[in-house]
ChimeraX commands (.cxc) that place a marker at each C-alpha (Angstrom):
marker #1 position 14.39,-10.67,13.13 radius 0.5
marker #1 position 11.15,-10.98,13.43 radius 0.5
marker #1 position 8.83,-9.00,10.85 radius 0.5
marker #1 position 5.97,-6.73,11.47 radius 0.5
marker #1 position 2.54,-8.17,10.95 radius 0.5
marker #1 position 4.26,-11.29,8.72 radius 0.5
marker #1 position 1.01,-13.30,7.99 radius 0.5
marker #1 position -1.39,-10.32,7.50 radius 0.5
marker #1 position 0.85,-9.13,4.89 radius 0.5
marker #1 position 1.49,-12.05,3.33 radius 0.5
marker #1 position -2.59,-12.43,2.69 radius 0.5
marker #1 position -2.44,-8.86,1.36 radius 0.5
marker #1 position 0.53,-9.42,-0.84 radius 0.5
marker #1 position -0.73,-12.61,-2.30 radius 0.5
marker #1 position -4.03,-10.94,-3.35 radius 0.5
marker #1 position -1.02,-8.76,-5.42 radius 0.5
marker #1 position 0.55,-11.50,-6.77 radius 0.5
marker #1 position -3.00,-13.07,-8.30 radius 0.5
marker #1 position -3.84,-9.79,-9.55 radius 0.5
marker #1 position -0.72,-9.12,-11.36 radius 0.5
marker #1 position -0.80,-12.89,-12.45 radius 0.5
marker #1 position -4.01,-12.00,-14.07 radius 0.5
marker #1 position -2.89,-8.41,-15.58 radius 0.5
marker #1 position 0.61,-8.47,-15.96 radius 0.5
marker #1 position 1.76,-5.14,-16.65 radius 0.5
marker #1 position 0.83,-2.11,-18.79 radius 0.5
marker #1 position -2.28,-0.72,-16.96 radius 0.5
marker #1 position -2.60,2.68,-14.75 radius 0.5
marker #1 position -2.59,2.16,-11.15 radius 0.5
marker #1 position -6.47,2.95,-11.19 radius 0.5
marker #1 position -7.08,-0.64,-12.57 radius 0.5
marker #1 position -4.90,-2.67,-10.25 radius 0.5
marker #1 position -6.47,-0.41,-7.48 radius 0.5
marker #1 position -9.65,-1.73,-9.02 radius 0.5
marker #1 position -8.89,-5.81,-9.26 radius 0.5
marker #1 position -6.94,-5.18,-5.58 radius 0.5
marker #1 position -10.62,-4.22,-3.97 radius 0.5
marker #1 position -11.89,-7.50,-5.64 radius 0.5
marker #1 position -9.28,-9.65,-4.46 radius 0.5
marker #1 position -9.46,-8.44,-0.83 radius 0.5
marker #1 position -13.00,-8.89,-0.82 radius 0.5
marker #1 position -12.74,-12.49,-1.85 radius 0.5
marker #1 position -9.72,-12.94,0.66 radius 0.5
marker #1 position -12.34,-11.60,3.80 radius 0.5
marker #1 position -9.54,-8.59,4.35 radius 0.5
marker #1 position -11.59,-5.41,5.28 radius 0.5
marker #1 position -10.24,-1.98,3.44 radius 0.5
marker #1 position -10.41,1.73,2.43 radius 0.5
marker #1 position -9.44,2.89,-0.61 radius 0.5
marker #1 position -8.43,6.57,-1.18 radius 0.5
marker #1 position -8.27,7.28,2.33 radius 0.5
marker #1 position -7.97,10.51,3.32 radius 0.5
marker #1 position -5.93,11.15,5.97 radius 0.5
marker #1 position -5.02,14.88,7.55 radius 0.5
marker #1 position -1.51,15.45,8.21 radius 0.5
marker #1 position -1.22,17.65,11.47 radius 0.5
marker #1 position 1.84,20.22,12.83 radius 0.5
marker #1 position 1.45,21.60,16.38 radius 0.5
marker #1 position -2.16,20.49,16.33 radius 0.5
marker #1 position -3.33,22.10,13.65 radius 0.5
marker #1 position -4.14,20.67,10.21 radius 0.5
marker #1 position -1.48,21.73,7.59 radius 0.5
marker #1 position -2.86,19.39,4.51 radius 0.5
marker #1 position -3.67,15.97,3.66 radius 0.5
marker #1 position -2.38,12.60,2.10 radius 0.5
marker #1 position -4.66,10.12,0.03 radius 0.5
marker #1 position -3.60,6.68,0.98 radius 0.5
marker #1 position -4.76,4.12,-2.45 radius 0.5
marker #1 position -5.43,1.19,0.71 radius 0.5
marker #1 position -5.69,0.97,4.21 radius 0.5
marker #1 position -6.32,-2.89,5.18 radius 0.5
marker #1 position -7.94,-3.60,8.78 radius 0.5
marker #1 position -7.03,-0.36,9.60 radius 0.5
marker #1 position -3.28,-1.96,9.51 radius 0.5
marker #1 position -1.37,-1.85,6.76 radius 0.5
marker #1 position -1.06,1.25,4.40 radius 0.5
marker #1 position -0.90,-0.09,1.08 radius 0.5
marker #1 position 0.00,2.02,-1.96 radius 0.5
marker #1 position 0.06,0.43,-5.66 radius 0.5
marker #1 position 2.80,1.83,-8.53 radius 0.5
marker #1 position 2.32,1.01,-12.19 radius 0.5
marker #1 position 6.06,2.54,-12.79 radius 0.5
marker #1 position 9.73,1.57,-14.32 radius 0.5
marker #1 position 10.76,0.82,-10.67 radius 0.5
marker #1 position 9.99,2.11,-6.81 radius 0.5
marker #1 position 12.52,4.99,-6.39 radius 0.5
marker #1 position 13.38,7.03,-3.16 radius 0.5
marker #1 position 10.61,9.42,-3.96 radius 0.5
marker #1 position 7.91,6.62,-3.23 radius 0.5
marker #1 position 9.88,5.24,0.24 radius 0.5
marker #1 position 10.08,8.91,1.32 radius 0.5
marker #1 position 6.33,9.57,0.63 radius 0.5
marker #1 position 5.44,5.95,2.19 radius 0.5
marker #1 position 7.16,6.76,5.14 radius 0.5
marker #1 position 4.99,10.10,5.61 radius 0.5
marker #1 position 2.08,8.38,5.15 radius 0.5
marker #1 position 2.98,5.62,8.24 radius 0.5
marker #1 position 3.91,8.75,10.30 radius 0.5
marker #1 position 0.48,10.56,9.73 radius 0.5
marker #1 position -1.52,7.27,10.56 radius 0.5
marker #1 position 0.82,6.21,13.11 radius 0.5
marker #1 position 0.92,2.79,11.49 radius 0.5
marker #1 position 3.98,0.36,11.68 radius 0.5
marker #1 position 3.88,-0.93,8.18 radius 0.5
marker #1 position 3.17,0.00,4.19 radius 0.5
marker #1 position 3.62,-2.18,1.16 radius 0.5
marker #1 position 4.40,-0.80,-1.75 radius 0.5
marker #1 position 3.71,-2.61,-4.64 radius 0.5
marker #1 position 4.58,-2.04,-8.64 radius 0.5
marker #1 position 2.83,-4.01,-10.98 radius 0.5
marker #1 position 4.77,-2.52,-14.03 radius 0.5
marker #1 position 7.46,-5.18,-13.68 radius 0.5
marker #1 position 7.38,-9.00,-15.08 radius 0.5
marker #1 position 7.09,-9.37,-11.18 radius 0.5
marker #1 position 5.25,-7.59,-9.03 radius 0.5
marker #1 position 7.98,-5.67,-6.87 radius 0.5
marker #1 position 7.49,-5.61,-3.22 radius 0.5
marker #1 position 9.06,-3.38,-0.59 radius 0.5
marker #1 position 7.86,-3.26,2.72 radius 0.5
marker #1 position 8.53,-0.03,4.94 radius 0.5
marker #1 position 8.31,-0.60,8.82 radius 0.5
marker #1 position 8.78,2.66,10.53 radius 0.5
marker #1 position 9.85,2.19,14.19 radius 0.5
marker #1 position 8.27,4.81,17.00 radius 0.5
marker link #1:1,2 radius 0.2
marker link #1:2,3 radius 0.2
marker link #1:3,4 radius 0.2
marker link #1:4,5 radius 0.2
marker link #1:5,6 radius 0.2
marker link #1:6,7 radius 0.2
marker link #1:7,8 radius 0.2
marker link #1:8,9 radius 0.2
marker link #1:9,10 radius 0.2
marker link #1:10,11 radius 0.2
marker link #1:11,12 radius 0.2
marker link #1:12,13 radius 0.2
marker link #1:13,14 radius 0.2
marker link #1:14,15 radius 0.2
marker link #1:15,16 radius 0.2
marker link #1:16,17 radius 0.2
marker link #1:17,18 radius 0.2
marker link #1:18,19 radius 0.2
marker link #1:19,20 radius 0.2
marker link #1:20,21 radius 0.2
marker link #1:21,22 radius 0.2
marker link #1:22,23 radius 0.2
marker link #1:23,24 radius 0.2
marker link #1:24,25 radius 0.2
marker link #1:25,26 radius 0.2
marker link #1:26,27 radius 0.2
marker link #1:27,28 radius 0.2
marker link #1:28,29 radius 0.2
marker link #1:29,30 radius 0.2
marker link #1:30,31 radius 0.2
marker link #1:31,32 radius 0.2
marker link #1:32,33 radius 0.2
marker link #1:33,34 radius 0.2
marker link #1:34,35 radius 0.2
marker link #1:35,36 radius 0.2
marker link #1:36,37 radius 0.2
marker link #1:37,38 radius 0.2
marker link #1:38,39 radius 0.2
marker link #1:39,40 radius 0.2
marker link #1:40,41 radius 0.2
marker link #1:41,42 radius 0.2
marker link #1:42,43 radius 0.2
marker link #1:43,44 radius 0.2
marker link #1:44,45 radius 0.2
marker link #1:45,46 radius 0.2
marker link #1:46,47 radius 0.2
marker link #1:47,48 radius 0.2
marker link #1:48,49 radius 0.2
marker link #1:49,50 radius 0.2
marker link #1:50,51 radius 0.2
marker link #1:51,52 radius 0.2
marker link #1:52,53 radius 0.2
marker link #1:53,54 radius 0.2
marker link #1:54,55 radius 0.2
marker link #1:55,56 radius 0.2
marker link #1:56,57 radius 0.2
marker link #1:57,58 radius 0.2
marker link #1:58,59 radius 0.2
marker link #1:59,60 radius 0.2
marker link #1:60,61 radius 0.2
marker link #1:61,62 radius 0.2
marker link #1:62,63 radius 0.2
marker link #1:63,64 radius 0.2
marker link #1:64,65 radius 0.2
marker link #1:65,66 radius 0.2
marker link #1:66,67 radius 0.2
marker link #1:67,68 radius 0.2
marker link #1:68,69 radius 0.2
marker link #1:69,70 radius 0.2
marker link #1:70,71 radius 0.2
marker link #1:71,72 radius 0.2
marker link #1:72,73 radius 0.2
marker link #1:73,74 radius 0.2
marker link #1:74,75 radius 0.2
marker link #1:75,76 radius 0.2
marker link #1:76,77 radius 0.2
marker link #1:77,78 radius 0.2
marker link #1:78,79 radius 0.2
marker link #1:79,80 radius 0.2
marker link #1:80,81 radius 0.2
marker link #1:81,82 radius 0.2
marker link #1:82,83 radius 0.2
marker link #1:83,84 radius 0.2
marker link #1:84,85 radius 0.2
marker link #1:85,86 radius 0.2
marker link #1:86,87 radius 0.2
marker link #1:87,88 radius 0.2
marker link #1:88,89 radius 0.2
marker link #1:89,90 radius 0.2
marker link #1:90,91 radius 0.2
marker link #1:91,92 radius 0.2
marker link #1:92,93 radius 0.2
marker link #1:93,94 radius 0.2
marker link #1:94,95 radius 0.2
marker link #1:95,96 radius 0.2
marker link #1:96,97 radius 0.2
marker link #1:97,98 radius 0.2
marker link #1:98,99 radius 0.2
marker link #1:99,100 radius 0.2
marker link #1:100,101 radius 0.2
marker link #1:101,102 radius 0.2
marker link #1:102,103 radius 0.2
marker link #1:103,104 radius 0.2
marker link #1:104,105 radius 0.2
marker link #1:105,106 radius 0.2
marker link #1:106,107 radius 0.2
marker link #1:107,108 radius 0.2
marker link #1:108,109 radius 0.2
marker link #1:109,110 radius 0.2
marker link #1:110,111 radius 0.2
marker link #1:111,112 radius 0.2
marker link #1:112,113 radius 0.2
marker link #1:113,114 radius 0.2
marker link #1:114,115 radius 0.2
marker link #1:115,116 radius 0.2
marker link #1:116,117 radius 0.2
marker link #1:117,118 radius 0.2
marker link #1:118,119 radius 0.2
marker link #1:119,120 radius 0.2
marker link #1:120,121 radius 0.2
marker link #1:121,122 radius 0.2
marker link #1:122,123 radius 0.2
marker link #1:123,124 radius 0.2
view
């Protein structure tokens, strides 16, 4: 099986890795948002952060989500400093590729020795 946008999130996940090799664990997700927006700069990758984006029923605006990254205008990426990525965090992900119509999110926790990963992919 072939995954969704492989080498583009592989360059976005290894600017996680080199952050969290720097960090390690312990800070708020505010600072790993922070040393995220340096290493994507450095990697060339092109991003928002705290992108608002207005979730929509029958047309009309009903409220909004605040994405932590959108990279290339591809890949929703939201950061977690917590004890582990629950169900909570997939559901919300999964609501946030729906509103931008986007294949793919990473989700990734820097409050582990590793940085945990988990890709969502949701299918149209």
């Amino acid at each position: 099986m072939e995954l969704i946008e492989a080498e583009f999130s592989e360059r976005i996940i290894g600017c996680g890795i080199k952050v969290h090799r720097a960090l390690g664990l312990g800070f708020l997700e505010k600072v790993y948002e922070e040393a995220m927006a340096i290493e994507l700069t450095k990697a060339g990758l092109r991003f928002e952060r705290q992108k608002t984006v207005v979730l929509l029923y029958d047309g009309k605006p009903v409220g909004e989500h605040r994405l932590d990254l959108l990279v290339d205008a591809r890949v929703v990426v939201e950061l977690k400093a917590c004890k582990a990525i629950e169900d909570i965090h997939l559901a919300t992900t999964r609501s946030y590729l729906k509103a931008t119509v986007l294949p793919l999110a990473l989700i990734m926790n820097f409050a582990k020795p590793t940085l945990e990963i988990r890709r969502i992919v949701l299918s149209h």
